[in-house]
N, C-alpha and C positions, 0 to 999 in steps of 0.2 A: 346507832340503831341496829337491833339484830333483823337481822335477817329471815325471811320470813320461814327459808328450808332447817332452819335452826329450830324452829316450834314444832317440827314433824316431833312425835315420840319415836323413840328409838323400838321400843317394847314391841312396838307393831311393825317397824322394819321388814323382816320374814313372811312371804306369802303367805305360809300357813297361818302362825299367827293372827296376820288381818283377814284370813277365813273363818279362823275360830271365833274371833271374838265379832263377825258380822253375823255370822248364823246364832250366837248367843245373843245379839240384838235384837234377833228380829222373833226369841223365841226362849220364852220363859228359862225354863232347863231345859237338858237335850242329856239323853245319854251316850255311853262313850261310842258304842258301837255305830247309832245314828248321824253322831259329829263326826265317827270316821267314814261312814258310810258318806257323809252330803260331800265330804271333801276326799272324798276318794284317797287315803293316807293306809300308810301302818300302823299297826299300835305303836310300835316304841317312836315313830315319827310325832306321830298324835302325841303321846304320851309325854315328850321330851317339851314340846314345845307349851304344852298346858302348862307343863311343869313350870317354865318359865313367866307364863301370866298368872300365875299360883302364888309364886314369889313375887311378883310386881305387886299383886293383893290384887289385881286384876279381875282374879276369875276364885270361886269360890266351888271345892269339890266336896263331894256326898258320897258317901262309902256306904252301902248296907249288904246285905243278901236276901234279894227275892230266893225263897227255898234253898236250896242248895248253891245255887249261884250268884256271884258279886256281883252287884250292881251298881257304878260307878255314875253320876252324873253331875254336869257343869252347870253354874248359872255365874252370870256377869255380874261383877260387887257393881254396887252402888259407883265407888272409887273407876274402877274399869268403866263403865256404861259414860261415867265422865270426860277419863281420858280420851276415849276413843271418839267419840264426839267431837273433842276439841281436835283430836287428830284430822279428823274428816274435815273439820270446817278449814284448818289446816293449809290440807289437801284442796280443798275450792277456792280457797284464796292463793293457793301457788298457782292454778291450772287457768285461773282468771286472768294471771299476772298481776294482783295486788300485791301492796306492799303493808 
């Protein structure tokens, strides 16, 4: 039987990571500045690790420009809002001690 720390996703490992993708939980899109703003990060911090729930299929980016300036924003895939879920539930069943 596996083991229940075996079901964690690895994806979400990384602080930031399971910051990004809790504040994408709990909140439709978010742009970049705001997601760096709530988790108090850098860009290329921020930047690096999106990148990596980007490639998971995780998290889904929107590029445009309001006037002159780009405007980046996240929203959680359908796929991501999943994993992360199962991550959490997870999560309650190691902290429960179930098996």
């Amino acid at each position: 039987m596996k083991h229940l720390i075996h079901t964690l996703n690895k994806a979400f490992d990384h602080r930031v990571r399971l910051g990004v993708m809790a504040v994408l939980m709990a909140n439709d899109t978010v742009s970049f500045n705001d997601l760096k703003d709530a988790l108090d990060l850098t860009d290329g911090n921020l930047a690096s690790h999106v990148a990596a729930l980007e490639k998971a299929g995780y998290v889904t980016v929107s590029k445009q420009f309001v006037g002159k300036k780009p405007n980046t924003t996240y929203t959680a895939s359908t796929e991501g809002k999943q994993a992360f879920q199962e991550h959490l539930n997870a999560l309650e069943k190691l902290l429960k001690g179930e098996s």
